[in-house]
C-alpha positions in Angstrom: 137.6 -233.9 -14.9 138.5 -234.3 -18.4 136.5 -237.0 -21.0 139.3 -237.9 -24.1 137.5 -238.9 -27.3 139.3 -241.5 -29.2 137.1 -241.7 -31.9 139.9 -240.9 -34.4 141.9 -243.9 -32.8 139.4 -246.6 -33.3 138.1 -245.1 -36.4 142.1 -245.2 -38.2 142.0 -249.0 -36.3 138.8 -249.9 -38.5 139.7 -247.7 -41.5 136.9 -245.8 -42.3 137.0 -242.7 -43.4 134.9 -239.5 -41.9 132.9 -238.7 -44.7 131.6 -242.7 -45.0 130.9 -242.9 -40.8 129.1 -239.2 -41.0 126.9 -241.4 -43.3 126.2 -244.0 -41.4 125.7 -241.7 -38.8 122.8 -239.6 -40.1 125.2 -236.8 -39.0 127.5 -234.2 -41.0 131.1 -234.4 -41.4 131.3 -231.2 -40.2 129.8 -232.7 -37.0 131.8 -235.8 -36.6 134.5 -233.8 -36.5 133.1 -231.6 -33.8 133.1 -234.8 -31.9 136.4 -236.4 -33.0 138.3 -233.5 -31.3 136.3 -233.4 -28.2 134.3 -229.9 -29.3 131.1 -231.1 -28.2 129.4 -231.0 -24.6 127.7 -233.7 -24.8 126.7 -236.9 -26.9 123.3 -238.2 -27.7 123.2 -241.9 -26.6 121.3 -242.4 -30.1 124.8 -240.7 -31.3 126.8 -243.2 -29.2 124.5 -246.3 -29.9 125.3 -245.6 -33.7 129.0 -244.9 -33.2 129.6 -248.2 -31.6 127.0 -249.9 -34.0 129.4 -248.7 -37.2 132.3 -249.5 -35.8 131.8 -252.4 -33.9 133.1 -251.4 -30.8 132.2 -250.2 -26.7 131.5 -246.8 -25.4 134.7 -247.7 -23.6 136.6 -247.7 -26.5 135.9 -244.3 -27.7 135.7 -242.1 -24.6 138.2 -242.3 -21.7 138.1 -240.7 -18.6 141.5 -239.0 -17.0 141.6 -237.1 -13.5 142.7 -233.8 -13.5 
């Protein structure tokens, strides 16, 4: 099982930049990029509910599921 994070795609589609969603997330950059390249176990659904929140999108549309 393998979970792609596409938060870099939909982030470059809205055009914000990391330091300004780490803001609005409550989070450091340092994090967000932890979970822009998939470094992370898991996700808060706070985390999530934020994400989609600041960039006006779906869970969907940031993580994708692929078989193995």
């Amino acid at each position: 099982m393998t979970i792609i994070v596409r938060l870099d795609v939909v982030m470059a589609t809205q055009k914000i930049r990391s330091k300004e969603l780490a803001a609005l997330l409550g989070i450091t950059e340092a994090n967000l990029s932890l979970l822009k390249n998939g470094k992370v176990k898991g996700v808060k659904m706070a985390t999530l509910d934020k994400l989609c929140a600041a960039l006006d999108c779906q869970p969907g549309d940031l993580l994708e599921y692929q078989k193995d």
